[in-house]
C-alpha positions in Angstrom: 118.6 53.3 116.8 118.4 55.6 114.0 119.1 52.8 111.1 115.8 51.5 112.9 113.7 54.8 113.4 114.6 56.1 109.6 113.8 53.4 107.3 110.1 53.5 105.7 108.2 50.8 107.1 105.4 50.2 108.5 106.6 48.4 112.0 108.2 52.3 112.2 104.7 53.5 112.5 103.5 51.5 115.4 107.0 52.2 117.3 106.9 55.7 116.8 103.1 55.3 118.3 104.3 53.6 121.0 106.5 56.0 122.3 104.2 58.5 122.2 102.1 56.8 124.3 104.6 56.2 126.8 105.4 59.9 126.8 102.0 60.9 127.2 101.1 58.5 130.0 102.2 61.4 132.7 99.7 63.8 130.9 96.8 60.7 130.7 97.0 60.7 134.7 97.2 64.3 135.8 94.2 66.3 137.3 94.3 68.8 133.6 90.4 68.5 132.3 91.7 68.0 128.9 90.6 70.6 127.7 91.5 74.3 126.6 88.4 76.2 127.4 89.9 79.7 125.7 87.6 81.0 123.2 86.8 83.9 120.6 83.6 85.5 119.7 83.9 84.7 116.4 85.6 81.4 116.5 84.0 78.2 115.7 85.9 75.9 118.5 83.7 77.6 121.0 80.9 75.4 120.0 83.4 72.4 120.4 84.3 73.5 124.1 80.5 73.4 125.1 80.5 69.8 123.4 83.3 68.3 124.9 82.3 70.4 128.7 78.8 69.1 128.0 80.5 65.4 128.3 82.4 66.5 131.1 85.0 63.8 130.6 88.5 64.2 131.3 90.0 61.1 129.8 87.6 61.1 127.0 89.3 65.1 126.2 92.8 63.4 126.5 92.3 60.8 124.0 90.8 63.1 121.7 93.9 65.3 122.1 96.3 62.8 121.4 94.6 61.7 118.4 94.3 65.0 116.7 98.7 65.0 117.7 99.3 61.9 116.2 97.1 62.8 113.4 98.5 65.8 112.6 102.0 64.1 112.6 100.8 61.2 110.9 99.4 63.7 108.1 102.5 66.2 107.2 105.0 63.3 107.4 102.8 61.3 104.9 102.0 64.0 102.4 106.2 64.5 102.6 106.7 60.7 101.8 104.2 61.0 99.1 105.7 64.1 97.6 108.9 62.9 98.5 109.4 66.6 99.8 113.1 65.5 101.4 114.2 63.5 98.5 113.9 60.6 100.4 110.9 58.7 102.4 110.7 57.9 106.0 108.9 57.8 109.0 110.7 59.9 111.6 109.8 63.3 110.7 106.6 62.3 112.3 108.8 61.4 115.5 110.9 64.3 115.6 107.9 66.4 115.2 106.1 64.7 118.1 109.2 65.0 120.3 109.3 68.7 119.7 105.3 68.8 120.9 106.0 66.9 123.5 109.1 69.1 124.8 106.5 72.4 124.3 103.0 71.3 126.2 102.6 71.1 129.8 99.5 69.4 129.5 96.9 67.5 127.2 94.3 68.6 126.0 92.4 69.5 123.2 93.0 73.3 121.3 91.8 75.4 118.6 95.3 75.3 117.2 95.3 71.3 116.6 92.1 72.0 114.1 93.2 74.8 112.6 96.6 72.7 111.8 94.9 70.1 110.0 92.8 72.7 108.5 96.4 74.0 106.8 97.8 70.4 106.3 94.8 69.9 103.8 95.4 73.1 102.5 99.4 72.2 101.7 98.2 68.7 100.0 95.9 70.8 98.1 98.5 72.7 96.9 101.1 69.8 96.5 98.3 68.4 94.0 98.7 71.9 91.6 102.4 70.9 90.9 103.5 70.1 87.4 99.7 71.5 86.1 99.3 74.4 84.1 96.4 76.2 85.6 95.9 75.8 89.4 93.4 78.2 89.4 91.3 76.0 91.8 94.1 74.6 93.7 94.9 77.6 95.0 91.3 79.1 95.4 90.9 75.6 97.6 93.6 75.5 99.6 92.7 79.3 100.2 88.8 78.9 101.9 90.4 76.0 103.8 93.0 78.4 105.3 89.7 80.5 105.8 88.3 78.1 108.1 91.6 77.3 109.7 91.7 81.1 110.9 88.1 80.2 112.4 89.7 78.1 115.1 92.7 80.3 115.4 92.7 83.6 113.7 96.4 84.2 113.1 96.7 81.2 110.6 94.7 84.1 108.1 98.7 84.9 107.9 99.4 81.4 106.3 97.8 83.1 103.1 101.5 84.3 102.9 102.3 81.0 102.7 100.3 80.1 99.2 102.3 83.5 97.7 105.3 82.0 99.1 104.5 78.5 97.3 103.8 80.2 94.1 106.3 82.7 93.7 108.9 79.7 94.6 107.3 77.1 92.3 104.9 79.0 89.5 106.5 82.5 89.4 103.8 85.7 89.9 100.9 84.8 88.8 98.4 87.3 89.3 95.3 85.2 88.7 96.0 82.4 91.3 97.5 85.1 94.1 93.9 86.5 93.8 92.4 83.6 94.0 94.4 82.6 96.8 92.7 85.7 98.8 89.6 84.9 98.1 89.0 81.7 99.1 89.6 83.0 102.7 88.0 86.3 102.2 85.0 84.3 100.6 85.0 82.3 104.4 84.6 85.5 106.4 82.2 87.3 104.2 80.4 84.4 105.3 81.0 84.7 109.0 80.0 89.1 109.3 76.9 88.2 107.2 75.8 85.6 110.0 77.1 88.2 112.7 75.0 90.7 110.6 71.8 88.7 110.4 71.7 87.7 114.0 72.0 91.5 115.1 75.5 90.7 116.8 78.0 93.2 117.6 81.2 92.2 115.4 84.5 91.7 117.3 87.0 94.1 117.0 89.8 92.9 114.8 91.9 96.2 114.8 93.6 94.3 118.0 94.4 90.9 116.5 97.2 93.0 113.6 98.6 94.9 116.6 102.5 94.0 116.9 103.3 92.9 120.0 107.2 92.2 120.0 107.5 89.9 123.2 110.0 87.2 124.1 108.1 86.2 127.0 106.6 83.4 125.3 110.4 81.7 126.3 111.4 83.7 128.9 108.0 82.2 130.9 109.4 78.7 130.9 111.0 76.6 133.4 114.6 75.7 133.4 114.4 72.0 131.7 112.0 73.4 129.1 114.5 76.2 128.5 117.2 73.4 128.0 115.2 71.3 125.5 113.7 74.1 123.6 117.7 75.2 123.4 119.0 71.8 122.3 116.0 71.8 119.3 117.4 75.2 118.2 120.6 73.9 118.0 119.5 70.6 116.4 117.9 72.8 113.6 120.7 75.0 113.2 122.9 72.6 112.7 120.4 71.0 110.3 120.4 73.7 108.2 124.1 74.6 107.8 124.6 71.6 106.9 122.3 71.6 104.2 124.4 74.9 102.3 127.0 72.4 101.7 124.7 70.0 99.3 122.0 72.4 98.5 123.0 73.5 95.1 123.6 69.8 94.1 119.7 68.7 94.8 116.9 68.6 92.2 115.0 71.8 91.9 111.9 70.2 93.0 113.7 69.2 96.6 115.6 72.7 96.7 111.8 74.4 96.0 110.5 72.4 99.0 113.3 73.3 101.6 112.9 77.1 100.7 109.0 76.4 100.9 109.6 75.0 104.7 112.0 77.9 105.7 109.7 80.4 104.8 106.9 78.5 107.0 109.6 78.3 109.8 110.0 82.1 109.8 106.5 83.0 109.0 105.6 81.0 112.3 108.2 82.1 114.3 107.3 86.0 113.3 103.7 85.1 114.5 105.0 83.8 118.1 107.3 87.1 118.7 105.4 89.9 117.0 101.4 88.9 117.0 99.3 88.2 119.8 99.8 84.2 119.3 101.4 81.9 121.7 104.2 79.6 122.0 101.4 76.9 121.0 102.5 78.1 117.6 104.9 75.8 117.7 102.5 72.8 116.1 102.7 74.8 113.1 106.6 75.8 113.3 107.2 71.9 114.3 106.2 71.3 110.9 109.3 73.0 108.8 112.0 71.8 112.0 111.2 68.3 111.7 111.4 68.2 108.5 114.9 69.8 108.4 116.0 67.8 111.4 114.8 64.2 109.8 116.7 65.4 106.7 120.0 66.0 108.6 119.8 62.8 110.6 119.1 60.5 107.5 121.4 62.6 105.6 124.3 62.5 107.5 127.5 60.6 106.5 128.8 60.2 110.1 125.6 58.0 111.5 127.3 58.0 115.5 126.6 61.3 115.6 123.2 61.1 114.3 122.4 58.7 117.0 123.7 60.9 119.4 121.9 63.8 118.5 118.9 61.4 118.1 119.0 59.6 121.5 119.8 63.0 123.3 116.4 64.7 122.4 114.5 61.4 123.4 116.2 61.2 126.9 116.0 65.2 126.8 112.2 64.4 126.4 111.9 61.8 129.1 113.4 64.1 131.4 111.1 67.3 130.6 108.3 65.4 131.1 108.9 63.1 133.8 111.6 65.0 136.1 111.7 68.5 134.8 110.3 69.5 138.1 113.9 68.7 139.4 115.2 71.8 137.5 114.2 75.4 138.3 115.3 79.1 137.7 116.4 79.3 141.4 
């Protein structure tokens, strides 16, 4: 299976589409409106909800949610092939990754997180485009305003700023000219957004709450048994991932070695913004990002391939079962 799933062709593609489809057909037929009708004051997906409650269609909501899933998986797992981020090309990043989505959603539908995702993806490819050049001056400023509008569908990607200091220490050293720049790109977006809440005489939102620490585990401690178990078994799939990547990491070019700490440090700046800030465990389409990418690496990488399959078959059948018969499981 995984000699299959791994390779980079294009055949890959419309199997790992497949799948998905079969996975989601549960989630197709349920009596969910599609739709996640959760807004901010400030927040341009409001204006999306009335759209897609103005069509009132459930199945037209669903479709629309799993294209924006399969695009965002499509798009980090193509700008990795293309910057050969892993050292090595292949499609099933963009399965693991939509196994891990699948094994965190209870329902379809369409969120402010899936925009502001593809919001950041553009940012990162942005920033993938600065390396080797000497000034990235606009790279950086870029990749910055489109974080700024990212943080317009969900406010807590404003964090991901983090993320471009992260890059450039790792890859450029401090640099102070492109770490301003990479502030105000965003801050240039909501100087934008208080001057129209200024000119049209409305009150501004109070954003004091939004950098309130909240330390919380309930985000987990809220689900059911079988998405316990599956959430457990990914933990353990990336931990083993990455202890196994000590062992080589020293021998891979610095390019590759740059990316992995680049994708940690997006792992644990998105897990700190599920258990300290106000976000929720729908976080994990950004954290999915760094895991998949750490789990694809282990299963291509590793030199005993049974065991790879296992691992590999166990979190598909682990996903069949959340979805289709984790009502069989409870906390009782």
């Amino acid at each position: 299976m995984l000699k299959l799933l791994k390779s980079y062709r294009p055949d890959n593609l419309l199997l790992i589409i497949f799948i998905t489809i079969v996975l989601l057909l549960k989630y197709f037929l349920d009596a969910g409106i599609g739709l996640d009708t959760h807004t901010e004051t400030h927040s341009i997906y409001k204006w999306l909800v009335v759209f897609f409650n103005y069509l009132g269609v459930s199945a037209v909501n669903k479709t629309v949610a799993f294209i924006l899933i399969l695009f965002e998986a499509l798009f980090f797992t193509l700008i990795s092939n293309h910057y050969n981020l892993l050292g090595k090309r292949s499609y099933l990043p963009m399965l693991i990754y939509l196994l891990i989505i699948l094994n965190s959603i209870s329902t379809l539908e369409i969120s402010a997180i899936l925009f502001a995702n593809i919001f950041f993806l553009s940012a990162w490819m942005i920033v993938k485009k600065a390396s080797g050049k000497d000034n990235a001056l606009s790279n950086y400023f870029n990749a910055s305003v489109l974080i700024g509008i990212a943080s317009l569908f969900y406010f807590n990607y404003i964090y991901l700023i983090f993320i471009l200091w992260i890059n450039l220490i790792i890859i450029r050293g401090v640099k102070i000219r492109e770490m301003i720049l990479s502030v105000l790109g965003a801050a240039m977006v909501w100087y934008f957004v208080f001057s129209y809440f200024y000119l049209k005489d409305i009150p501004f939102p109070d954003f004091i709450q939004k950098f309130t620490i909240n330390a919380s585990l309930n985000n987990f401690l809220i689900l059911n048994l079988s998405g316990k178990i599956s959430r457990l078994y990914i933990i353990v799939l990336f931990t083993i991932s990455v202890l196994s990547l000590f062992k080589y990491f020293n021998s891979l070019k610095i390019d590759i070695r740059n990316n992995f700490k680049l994708l940690f440090a997006l792992f644990i700046v998105g897990v700190l913004l599920v258990v300290l800030s106000t976000s929720s465990f729908e976080m994990v389409h950004l954290i999915a990002i760094p895991v998949s990418l750490f789990i694809s690496n282990y299963l291509i990488s590793a030199k005993k391939v049974f065991w790879s399959n296992i691992f590999l078959s166990g979190l598909i059948l682990l996903t069949i079962f959340n979805i289709y018969f984790g009502f069989l499981l409870t906390d009782a």
